[in-house]
Biotite code that builds the C-alpha atoms (Angstrom):
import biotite.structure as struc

atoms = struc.array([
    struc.Atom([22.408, -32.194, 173.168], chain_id="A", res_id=1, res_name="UNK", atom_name="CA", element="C"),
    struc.Atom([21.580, -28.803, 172.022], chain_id="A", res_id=2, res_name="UNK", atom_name="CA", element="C"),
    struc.Atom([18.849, -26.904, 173.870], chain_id="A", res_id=3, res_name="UNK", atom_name="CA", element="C"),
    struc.Atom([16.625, -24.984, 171.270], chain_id="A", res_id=4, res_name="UNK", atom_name="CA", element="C"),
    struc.Atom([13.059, -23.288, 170.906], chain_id="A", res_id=5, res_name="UNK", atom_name="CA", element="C"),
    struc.Atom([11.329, -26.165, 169.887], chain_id="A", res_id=6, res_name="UNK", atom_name="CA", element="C"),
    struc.Atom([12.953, -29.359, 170.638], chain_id="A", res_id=7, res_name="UNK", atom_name="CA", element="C"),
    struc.Atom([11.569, -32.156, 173.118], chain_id="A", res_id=8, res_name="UNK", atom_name="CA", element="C"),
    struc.Atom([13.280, -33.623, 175.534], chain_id="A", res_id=9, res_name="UNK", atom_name="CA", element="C"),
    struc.Atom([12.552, -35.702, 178.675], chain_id="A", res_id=10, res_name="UNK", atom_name="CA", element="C"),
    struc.Atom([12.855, -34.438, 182.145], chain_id="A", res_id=11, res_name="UNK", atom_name="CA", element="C"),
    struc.Atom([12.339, -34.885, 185.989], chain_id="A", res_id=12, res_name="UNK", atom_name="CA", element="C"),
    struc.Atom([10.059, -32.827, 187.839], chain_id="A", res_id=13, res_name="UNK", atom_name="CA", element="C"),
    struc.Atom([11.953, -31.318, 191.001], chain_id="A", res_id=14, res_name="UNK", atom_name="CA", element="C"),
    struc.Atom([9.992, -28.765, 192.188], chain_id="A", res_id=15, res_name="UNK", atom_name="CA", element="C"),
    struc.Atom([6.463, -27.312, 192.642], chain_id="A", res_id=16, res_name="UNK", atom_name="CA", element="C"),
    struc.Atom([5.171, -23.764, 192.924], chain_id="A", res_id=17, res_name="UNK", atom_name="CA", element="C"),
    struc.Atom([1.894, -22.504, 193.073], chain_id="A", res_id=18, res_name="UNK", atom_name="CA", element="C"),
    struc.Atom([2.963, -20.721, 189.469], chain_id="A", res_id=19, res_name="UNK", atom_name="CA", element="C"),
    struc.Atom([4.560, -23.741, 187.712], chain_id="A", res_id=20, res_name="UNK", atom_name="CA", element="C"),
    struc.Atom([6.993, -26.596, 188.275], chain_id="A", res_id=21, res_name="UNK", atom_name="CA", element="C"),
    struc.Atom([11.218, -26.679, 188.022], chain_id="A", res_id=22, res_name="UNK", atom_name="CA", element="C"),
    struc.Atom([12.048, -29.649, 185.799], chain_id="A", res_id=23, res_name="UNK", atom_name="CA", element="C"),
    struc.Atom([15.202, -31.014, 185.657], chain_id="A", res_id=24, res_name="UNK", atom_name="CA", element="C"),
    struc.Atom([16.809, -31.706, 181.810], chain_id="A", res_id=25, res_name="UNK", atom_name="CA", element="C"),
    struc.Atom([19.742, -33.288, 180.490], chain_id="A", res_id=26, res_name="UNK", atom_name="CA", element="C"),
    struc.Atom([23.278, -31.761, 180.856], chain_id="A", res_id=27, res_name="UNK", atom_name="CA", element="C"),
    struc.Atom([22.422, -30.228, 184.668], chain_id="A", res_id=28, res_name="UNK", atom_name="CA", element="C"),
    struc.Atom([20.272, -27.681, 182.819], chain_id="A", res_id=29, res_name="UNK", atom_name="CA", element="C"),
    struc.Atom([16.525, -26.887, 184.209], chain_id="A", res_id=30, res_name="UNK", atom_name="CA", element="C"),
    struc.Atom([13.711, -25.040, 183.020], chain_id="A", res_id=31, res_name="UNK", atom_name="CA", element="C"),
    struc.Atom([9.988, -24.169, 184.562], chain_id="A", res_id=32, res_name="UNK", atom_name="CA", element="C"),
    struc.Atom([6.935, -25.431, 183.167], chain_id="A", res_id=33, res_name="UNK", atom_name="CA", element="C"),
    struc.Atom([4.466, -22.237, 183.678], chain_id="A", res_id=34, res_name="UNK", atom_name="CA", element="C"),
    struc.Atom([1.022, -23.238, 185.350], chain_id="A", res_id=35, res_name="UNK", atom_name="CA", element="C"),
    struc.Atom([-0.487, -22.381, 182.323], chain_id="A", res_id=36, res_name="UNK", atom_name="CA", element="C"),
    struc.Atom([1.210, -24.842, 180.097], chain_id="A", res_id=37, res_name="UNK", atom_name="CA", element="C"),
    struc.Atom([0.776, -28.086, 182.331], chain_id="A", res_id=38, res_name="UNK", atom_name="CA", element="C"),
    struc.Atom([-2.368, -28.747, 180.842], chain_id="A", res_id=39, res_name="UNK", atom_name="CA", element="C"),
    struc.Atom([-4.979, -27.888, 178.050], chain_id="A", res_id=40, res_name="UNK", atom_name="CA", element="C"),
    struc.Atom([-7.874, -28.028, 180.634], chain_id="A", res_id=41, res_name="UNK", atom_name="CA", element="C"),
    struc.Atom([-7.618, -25.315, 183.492], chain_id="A", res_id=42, res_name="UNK", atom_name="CA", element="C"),
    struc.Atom([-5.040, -26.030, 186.168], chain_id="A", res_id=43, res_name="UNK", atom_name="CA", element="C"),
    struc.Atom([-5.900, -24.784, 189.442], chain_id="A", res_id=44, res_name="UNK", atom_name="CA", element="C"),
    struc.Atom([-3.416, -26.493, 191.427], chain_id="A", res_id=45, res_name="UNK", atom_name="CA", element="C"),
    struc.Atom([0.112, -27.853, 189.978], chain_id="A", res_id=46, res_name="UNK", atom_name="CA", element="C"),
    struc.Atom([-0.167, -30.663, 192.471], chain_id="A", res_id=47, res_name="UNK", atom_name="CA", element="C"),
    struc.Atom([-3.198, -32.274, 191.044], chain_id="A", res_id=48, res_name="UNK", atom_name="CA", element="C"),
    struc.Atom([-1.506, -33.036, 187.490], chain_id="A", res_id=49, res_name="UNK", atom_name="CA", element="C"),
    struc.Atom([2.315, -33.306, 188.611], chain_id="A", res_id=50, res_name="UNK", atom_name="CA", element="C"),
    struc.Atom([4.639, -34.506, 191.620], chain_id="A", res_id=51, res_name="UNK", atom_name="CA", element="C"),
    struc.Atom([7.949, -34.376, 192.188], chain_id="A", res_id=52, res_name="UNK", atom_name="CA", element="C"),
    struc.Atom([9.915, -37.360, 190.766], chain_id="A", res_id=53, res_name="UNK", atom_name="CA", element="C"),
    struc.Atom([7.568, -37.653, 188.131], chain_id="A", res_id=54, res_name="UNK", atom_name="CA", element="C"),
    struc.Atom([9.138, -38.282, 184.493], chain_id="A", res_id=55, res_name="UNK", atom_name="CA", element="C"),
    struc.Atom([8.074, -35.621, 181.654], chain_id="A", res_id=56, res_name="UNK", atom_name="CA", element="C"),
    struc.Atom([8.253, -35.060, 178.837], chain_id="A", res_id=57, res_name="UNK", atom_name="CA", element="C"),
    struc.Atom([8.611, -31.557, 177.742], chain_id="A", res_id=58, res_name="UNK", atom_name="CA", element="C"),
    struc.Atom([8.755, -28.908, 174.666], chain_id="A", res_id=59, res_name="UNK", atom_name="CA", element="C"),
    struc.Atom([11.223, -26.170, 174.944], chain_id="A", res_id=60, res_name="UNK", atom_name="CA", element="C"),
    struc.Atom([9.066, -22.815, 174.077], chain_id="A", res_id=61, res_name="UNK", atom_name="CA", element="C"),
    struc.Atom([11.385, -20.260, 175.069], chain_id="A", res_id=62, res_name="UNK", atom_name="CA", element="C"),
    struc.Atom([14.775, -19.378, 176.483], chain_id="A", res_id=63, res_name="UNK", atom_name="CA", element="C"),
    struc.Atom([15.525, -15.700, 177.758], chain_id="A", res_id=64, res_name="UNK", atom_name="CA", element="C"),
    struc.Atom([18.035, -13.586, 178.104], chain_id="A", res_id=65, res_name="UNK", atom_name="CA", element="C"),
    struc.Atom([19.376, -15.003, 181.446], chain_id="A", res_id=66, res_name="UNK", atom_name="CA", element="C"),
    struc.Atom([19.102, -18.214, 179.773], chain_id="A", res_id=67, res_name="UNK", atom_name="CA", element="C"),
    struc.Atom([16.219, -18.900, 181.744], chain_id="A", res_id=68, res_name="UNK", atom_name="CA", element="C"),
    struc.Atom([14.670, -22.032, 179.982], chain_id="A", res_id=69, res_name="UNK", atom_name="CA", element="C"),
    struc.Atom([10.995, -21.944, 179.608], chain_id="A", res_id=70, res_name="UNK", atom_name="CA", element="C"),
    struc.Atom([8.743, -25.098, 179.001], chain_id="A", res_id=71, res_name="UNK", atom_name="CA", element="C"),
    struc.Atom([5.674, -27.273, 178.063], chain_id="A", res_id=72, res_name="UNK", atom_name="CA", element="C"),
    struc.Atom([4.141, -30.219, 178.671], chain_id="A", res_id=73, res_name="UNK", atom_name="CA", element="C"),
    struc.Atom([0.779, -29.615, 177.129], chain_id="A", res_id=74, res_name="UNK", atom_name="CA", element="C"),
    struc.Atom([2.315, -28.646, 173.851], chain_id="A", res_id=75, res_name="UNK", atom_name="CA", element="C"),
    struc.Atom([3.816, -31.775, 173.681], chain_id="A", res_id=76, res_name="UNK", atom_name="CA", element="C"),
    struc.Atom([0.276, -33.569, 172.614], chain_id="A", res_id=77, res_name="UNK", atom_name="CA", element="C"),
    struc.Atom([-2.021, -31.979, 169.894], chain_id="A", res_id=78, res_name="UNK", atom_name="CA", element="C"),
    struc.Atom([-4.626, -30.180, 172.007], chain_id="A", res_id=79, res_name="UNK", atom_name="CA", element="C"),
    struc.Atom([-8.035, -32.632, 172.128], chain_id="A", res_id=80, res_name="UNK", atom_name="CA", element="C"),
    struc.Atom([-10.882, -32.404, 170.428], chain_id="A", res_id=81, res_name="UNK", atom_name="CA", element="C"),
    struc.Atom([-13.351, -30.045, 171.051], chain_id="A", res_id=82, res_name="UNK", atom_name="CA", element="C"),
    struc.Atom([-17.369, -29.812, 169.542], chain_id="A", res_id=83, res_name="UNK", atom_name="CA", element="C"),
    struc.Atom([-17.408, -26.686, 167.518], chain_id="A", res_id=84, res_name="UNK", atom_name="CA", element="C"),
    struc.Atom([-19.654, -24.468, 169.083], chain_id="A", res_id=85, res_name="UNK", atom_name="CA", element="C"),
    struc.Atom([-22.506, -22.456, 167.839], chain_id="A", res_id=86, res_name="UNK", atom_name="CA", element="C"),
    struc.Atom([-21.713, -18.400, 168.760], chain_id="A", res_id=87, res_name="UNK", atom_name="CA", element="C"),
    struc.Atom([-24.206, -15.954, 168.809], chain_id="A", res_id=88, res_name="UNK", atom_name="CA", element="C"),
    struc.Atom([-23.901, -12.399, 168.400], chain_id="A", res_id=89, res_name="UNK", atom_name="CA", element="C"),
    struc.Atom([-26.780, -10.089, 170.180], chain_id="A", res_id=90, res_name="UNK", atom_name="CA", element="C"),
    struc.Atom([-29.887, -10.419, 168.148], chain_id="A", res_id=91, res_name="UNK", atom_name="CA", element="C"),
    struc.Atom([-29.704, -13.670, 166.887], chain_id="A", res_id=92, res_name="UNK", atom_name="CA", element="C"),
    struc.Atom([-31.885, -16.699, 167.478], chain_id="A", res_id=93, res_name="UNK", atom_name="CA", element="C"),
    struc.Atom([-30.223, -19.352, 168.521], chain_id="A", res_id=94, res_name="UNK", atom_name="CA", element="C"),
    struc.Atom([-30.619, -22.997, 167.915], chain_id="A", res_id=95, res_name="UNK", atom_name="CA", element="C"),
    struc.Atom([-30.647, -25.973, 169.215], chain_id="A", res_id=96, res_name="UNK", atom_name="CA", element="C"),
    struc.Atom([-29.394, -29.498, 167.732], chain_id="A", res_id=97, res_name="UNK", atom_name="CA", element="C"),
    struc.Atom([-32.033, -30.352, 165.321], chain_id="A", res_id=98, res_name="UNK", atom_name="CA", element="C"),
    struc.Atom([-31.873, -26.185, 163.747], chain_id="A", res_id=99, res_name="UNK", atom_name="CA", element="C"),
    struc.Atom([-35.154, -24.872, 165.292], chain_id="A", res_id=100, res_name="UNK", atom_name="CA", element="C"),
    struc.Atom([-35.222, -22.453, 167.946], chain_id="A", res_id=101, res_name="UNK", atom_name="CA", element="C"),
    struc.Atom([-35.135, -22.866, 171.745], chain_id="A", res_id=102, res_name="UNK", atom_name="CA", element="C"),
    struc.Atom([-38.661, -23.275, 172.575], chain_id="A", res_id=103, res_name="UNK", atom_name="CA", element="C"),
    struc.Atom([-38.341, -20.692, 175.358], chain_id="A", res_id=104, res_name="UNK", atom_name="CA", element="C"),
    struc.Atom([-36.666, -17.835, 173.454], chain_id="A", res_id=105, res_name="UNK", atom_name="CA", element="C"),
    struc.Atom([-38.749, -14.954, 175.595], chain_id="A", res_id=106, res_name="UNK", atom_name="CA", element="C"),
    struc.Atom([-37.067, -11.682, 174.828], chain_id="A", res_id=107, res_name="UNK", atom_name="CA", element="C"),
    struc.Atom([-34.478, -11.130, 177.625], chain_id="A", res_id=108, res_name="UNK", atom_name="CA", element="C"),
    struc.Atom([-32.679, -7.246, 178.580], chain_id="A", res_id=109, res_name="UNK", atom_name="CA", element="C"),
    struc.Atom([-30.642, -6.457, 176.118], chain_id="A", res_id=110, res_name="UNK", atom_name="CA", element="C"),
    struc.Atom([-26.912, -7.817, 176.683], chain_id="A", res_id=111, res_name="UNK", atom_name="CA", element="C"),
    struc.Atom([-27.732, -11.157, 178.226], chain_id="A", res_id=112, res_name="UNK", atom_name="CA", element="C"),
    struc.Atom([-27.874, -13.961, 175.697], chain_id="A", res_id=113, res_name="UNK", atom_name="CA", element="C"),
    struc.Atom([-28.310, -17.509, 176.428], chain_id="A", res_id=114, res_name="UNK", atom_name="CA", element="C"),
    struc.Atom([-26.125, -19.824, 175.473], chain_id="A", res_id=115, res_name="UNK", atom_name="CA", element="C"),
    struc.Atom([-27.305, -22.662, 173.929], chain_id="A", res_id=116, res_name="UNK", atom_name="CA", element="C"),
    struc.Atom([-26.631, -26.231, 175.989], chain_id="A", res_id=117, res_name="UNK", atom_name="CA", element="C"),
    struc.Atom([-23.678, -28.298, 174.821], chain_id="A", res_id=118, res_name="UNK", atom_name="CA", element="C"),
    struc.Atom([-23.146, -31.616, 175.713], chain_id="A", res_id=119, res_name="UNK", atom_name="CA", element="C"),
    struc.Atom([-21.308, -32.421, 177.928], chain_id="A", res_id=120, res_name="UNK", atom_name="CA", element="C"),
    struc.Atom([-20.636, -29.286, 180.137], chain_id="A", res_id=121, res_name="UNK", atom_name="CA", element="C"),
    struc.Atom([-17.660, -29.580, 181.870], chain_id="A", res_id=122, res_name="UNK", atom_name="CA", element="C"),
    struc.Atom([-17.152, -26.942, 184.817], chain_id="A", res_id=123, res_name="UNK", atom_name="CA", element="C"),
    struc.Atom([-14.021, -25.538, 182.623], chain_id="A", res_id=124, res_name="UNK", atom_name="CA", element="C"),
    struc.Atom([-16.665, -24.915, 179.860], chain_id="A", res_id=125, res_name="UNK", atom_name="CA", element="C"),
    struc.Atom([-19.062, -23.518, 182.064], chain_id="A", res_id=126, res_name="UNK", atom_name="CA", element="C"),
    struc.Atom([-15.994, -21.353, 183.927], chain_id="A", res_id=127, res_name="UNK", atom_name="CA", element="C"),
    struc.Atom([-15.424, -20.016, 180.629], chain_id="A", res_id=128, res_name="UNK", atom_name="CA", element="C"),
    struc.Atom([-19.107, -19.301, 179.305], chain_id="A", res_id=129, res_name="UNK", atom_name="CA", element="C"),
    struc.Atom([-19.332, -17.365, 182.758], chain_id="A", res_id=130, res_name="UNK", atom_name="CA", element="C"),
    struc.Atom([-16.229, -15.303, 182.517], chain_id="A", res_id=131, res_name="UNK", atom_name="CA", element="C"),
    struc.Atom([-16.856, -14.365, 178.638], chain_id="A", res_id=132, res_name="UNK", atom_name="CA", element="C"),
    struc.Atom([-20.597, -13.302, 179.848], chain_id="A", res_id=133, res_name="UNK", atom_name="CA", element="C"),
    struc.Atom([-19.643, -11.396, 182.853], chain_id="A", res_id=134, res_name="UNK", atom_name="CA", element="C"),
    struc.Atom([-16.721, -9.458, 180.720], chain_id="A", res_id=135, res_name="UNK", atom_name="CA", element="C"),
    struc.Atom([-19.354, -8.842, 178.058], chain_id="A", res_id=136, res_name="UNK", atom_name="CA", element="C"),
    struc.Atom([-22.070, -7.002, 180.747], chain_id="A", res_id=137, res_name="UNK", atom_name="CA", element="C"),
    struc.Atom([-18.850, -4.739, 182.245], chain_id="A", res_id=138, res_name="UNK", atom_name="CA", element="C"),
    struc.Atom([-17.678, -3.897, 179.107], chain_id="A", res_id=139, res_name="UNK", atom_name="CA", element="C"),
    struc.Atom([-21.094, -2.741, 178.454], chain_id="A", res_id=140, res_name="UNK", atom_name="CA", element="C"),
    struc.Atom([-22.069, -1.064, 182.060], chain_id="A", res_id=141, res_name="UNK", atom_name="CA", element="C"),
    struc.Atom([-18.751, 0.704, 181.215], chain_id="A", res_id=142, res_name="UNK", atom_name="CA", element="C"),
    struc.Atom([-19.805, 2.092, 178.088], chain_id="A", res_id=143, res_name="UNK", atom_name="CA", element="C"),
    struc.Atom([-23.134, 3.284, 179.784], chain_id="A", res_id=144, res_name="UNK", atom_name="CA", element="C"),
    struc.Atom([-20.981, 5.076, 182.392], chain_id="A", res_id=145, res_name="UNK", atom_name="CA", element="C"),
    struc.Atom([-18.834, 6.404, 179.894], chain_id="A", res_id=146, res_name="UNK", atom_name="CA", element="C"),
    struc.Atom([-21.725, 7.661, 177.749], chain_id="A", res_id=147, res_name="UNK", atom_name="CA", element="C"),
    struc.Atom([-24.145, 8.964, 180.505], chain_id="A", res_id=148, res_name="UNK", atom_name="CA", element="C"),
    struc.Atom([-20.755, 10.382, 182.277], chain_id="A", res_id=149, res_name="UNK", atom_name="CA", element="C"),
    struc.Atom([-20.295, 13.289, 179.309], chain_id="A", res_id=150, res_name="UNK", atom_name="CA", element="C"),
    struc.Atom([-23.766, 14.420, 179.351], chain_id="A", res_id=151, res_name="UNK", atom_name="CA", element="C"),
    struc.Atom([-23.562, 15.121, 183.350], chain_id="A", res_id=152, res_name="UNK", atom_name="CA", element="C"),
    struc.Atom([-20.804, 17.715, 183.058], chain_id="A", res_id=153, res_name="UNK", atom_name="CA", element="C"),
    struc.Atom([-22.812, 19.572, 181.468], chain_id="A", res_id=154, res_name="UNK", atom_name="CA", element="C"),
    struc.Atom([-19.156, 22.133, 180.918], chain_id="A", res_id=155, res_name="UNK", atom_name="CA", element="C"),
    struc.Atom([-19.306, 22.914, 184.393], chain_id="A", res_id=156, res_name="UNK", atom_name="CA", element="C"),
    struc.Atom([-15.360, 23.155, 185.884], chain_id="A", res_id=157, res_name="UNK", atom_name="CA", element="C"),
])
């Protein structure tokens, strides 16, 4: 059988890390299926989606220069389907289902923007809506710092 970026083949898991799990393939070979390609929803702990023993089926994304073999099992599948989502940029109004605005849209400090409800919200969707809003306020507190930061040196050495 020839091993190459790409192909699918069926293996048996053998061990499990807190980064991934070793499969076992045909031929004695083995590869590791990365934590973050167990899965399309977040993975926070191998053991709750695999076991040792278990039968997989896996997509080969990548072999190294060590001939290390890297794999999938979420690339296996099409990812599911998702809504599509409504995004909002700062100043917009947002919307909700039936295209008129959220009845409470009060004026908030500039930089936090609601996002509208979807159904249903999942905790990884909610994870996600967190972690995009909480890079978007450092990014900007930076940018203050940065930009009040040159006006307090005022050339002094």
């Amino acid at each position: 059988m020839e091993f190459g970026v790409g192909a699918v083949v069926d293996g048996k898991v053998t061990g499990i890390t807190k980064f991934g799990a070793f499969v076992a393939l045909p031929e004695g070979k083995s590869g590791l299926v990365h934590i973050s390609e167990i899965a399309y929803s977040y993975v926070n702990e191998v053991s709750d989606h695999l076991h040792e023993g278990q039968e997989v089926k896996v997509k080969i994304i990548g072999i190294d220069q060590a001939n290390r073999i890297n794999l999938s099992i979420k690339q296996v599948e099409p990812p599911p389907q998702r809504a599509p989502r409504q995004q909002g940029g700062g100043g917009q109004q947002r919307f909700n289902g039936g295209g008129r605005p959220h009845q409470n849209s009060a004026p908030r400090p500039m930089g936090f923007v609601r996002q509208a409800p979807k159904e249903p919200t999942d905790f990884e969707d909610r994870l996600k809506q967190f972690m995009q809003s909480s890079d978007s306020k450092l990014s900007e507190l930076r940018y203050i710092e940065k930009k009040s930061g040159n006006r307090r040196g005022g050339g002094r050495r």
